[in-house]
N, C-alpha and C positions, 0 to 999 in steps of 0.2 A: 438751065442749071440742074445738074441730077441731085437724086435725095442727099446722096452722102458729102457731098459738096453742098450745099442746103442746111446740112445738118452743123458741119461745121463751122459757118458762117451765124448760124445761131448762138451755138455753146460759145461763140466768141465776144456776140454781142453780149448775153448775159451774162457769160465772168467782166468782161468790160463794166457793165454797168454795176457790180458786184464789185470792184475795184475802186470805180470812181464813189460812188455814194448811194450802197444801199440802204441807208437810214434817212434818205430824202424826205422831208412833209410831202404828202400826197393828200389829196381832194375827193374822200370817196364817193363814187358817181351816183346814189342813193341819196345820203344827205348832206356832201358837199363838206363835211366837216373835215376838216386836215386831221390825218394821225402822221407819225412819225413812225419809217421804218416798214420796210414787206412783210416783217413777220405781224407786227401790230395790225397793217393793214387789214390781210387774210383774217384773225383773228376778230378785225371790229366788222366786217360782213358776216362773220360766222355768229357770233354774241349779239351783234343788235339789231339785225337785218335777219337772222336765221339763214343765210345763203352762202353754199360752200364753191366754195369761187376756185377754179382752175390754180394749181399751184403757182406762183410768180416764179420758179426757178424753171417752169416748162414753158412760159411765156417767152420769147424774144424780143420783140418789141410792144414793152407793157405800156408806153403810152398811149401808142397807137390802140391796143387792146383796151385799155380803160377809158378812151374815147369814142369806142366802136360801143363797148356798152352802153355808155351813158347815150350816143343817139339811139339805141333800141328802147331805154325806157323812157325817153321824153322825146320821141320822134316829132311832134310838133313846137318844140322851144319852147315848152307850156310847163304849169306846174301838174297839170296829168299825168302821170306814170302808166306804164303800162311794161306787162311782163316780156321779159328777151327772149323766151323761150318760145309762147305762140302769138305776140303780137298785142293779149288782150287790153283793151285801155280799160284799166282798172279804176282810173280817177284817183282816189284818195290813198294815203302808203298804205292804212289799215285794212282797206280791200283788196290793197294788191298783198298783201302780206297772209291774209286768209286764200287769195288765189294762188301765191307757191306754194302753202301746205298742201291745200285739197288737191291740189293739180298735181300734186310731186317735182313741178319746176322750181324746184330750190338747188339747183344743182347748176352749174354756167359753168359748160366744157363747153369742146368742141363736137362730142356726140350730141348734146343738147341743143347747140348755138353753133351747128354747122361756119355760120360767118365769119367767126372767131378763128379757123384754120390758118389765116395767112398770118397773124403774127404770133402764132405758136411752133415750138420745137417742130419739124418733119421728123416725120415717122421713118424708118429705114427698111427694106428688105434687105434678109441675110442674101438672098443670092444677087447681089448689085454686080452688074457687069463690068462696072469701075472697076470694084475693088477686085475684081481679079487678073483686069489690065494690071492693076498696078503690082500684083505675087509676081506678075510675068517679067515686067517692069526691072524688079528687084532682084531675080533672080539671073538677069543677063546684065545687071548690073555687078553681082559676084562674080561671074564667068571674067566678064572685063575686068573686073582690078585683081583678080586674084597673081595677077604676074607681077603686082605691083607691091604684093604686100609687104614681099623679104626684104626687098628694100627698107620698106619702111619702119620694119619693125626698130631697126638698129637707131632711126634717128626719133622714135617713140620713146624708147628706154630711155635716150638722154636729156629727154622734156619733162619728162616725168617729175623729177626733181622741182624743176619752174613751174610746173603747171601744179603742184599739192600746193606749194607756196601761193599761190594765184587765187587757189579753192577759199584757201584759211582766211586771206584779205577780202576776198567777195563776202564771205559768211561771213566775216565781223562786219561789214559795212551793213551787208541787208540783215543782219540782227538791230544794228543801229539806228538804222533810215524805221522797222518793223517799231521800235520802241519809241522814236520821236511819231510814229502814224498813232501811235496806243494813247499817246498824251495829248495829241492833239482831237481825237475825239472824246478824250474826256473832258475836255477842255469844251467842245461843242456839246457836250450831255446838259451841261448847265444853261443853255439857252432856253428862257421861257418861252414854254409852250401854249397856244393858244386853246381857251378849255370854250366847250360846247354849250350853248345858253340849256337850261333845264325844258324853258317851253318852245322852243323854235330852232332851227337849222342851223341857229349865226353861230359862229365863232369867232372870239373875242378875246384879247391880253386883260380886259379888265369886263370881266362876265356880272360881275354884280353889279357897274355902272350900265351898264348894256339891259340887263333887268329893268332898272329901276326908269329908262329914258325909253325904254321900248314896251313895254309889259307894267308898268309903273307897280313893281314887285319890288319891296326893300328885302330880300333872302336873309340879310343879318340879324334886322330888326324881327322878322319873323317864328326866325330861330331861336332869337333870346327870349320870345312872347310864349314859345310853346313848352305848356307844363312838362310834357312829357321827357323832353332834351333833359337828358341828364349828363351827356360827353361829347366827346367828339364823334364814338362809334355810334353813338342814337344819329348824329346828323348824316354822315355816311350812308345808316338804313334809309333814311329818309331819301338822298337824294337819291339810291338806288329806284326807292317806291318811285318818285317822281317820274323819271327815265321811262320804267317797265307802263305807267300808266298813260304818258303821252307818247308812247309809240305802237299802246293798244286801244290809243283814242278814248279813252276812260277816263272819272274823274278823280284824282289822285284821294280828295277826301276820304275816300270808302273804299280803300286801299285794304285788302284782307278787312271787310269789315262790310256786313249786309245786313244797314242799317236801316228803317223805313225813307229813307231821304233816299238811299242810293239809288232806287228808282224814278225821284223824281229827277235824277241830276241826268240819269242815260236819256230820259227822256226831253229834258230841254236839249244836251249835247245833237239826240239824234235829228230835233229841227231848227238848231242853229249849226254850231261847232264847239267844239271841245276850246279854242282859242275866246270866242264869246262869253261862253261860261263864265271862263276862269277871270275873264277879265270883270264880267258882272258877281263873279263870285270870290273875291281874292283869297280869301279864309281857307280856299277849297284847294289853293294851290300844294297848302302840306297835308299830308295822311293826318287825319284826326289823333287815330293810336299811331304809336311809334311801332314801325315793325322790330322782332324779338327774335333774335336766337344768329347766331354764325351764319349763315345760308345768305341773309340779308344783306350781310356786309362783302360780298364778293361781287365785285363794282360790273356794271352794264356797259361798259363801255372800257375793255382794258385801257390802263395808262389812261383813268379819267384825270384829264387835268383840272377840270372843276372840284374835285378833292382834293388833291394833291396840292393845288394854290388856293381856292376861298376856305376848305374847310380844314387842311390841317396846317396851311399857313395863315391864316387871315385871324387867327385871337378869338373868333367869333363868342365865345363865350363870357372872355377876359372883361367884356363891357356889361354885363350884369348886374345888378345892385340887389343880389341875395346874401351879399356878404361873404360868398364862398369863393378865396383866391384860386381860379381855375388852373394858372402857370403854376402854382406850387407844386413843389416837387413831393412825391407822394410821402405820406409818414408810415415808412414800415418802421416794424420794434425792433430797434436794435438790441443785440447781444451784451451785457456789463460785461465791461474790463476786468482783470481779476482785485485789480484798487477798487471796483467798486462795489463787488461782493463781500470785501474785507470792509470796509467802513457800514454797507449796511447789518451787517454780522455784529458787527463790536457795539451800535447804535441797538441792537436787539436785545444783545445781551445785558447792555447801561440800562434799558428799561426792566427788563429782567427783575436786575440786582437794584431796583429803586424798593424803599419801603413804606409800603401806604400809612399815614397818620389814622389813630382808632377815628378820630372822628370824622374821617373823610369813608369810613368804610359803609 
């Protein structure tokens, strides 16, 4: 098969799969977590993996591709990872994630990861000797019909007419069939998406019952216990905190915060695990302080769905017994009507024109 034939055989398969369902759940090969959609995808290697991954639109066959990586980083079916770029068995994510900064293999092309070639776009040379079979092709194809054309032109003119009427009913119909495809993936936008457990790989439709039977972490009860929560955007920073610290092997408690304990906690972490700890340490699972300021709240995981359904659906606060209705709707000061500037007016002036008794003065 030559490149240009190659080529197009590619751009076929991925408008094809651009057609049928590119906003498929997918499994990304690092931590297995389903995102939804190739743009989300690219985006959650970039954001929580640090690894700028080959475009999906230069890809051809991405499953094949995202099967080819995933046995380069678990070449032996093991929970070992090790880098696609030179092989190294890193062991733990945290080491392999210190080895694509130092190393500069944070990048998974085909210049990087050679292997990767065969289910990627081919490259083309301008001087393919096809394609200039095929100018030659075309041009003794002019030569032949040109004796044909005068004919033809006379019975053009009179299709013409049939053939605009033809255009107008195509176009209304694929405007039609385009507007019922528009409804019907808004209609799939609404399906629950499965959110990421905070301490481990799993993904889960109900991530708090998953906590609580695997991790024996109640996150809700946690959240109402911690002084510092004050909204919803305090637990947001939080679960961000969480996220950046179990994916840097750290212990979340000492989270922006370098406190005499937080040495003692890297140093158990560094001769047990970080999953040990937290489980002999439960307290340790939220940042002590709440992290502060905008920056916090720009989620580790686009389209985290553990915000999206435990902490801006789930009430979490609603069960409280401080007294303070969290669903209320906020009290801004409204504006008086002009009736009730006049009643307070006339009520100032009745005090006013009141006259005090000598003996009350």
């Amino acid at each position: 098969m030559s490149d240009l034939i190659a080529l197009r055989v590619h751009c076929k398969a991925i408008l094809a799969r651009h057609r049928g369902n590119a906003n498929a759940d997918m499994d990304c090969v690092v931590c297995q977590q389903r995102v939804r959609g190739e743009e989300r995808n690219m985006e959650h290697y970039e954001n929580v993996h640090g690894v700028h991954i080959k475009h999906f639109d230069n890809i051809a066959d991405l499953k094949g591709f995202l099967a080819h990586l995933r046995g380069l980083l678990f070449p032996s079916g093991d929970e070992r990872i090790h880098c696609p770029v030179c092989q190294t068995d890193c062991g733990d994510k945290a080491t392999w994630m210190s080895h694509l900064q130092e190393e500069s293999h944070s990048h998974w092309d085909v210049d990087t990861i050679p292997s990767l070639a065969p289910f990627c776009v081919a490259a083309v040379d301008s001087g393919d000797s096809e394609g200039e079979g095929e100018d030659d092709n075309e041009e003794e194809g002019q030569d032949a019909g040109s004796s044909h054309n005068n004919n033809n032109n006379n019975n053009n003119n009179n299709n013409n007419n049939n053939n605009s009427n033809d255009n107008m009913n195509k176009n209304k119909n694929y405007h039609d069939e385009a507007e019922e495809n528009d409804e019907e993936d808004e209609d799939g936008d609404w399906d629950e998406e499965p959110a990421l457990c905070l301490l481990c790989d799993t993904s889960s439709l109900d991530c708090v019952h998953h906590m609580m039977e695997v991790h024996a972490f109640d996150f809700p009860a946690a959240v109402r216990k911690h002084d510092g929560v004050r909204d919803e955007y305090d637990i947001i920073r939080i679960v961000n905190a969480v996220r950046k610290c179990v994916a840097r092997n750290v212990c979340p408690y000492h989270y922006c915060d370098e406190s005499d304990s937080a040495e003692a906690c890297r140093h158990d972490i560094s001769t047990s695990s970080l999953t040990t700890h937290l489980r002999s340490n439960p307290h340790h699972i939220l940042p002590r302080l709440v992290p502060m300021g905008d920056k916090e709240l720009i989620p580790v995981i686009c389209g985290d769905a553990f915000i999206s359904s435990v902490v801006l659906g789930g009430d979490i606060l609603s069960e409280r017994n401080d007294g303070i209705n969290y669903n209320a709707e906020p009290d801004y000061p409204m504006v008086p009507t002009i009736s009730e500037i006049v009643k307070i007016r006339a009520a100032r002036a009745e005090n006013n024109n009141k006259i005090i008794p000598d003996g009350e003065q």
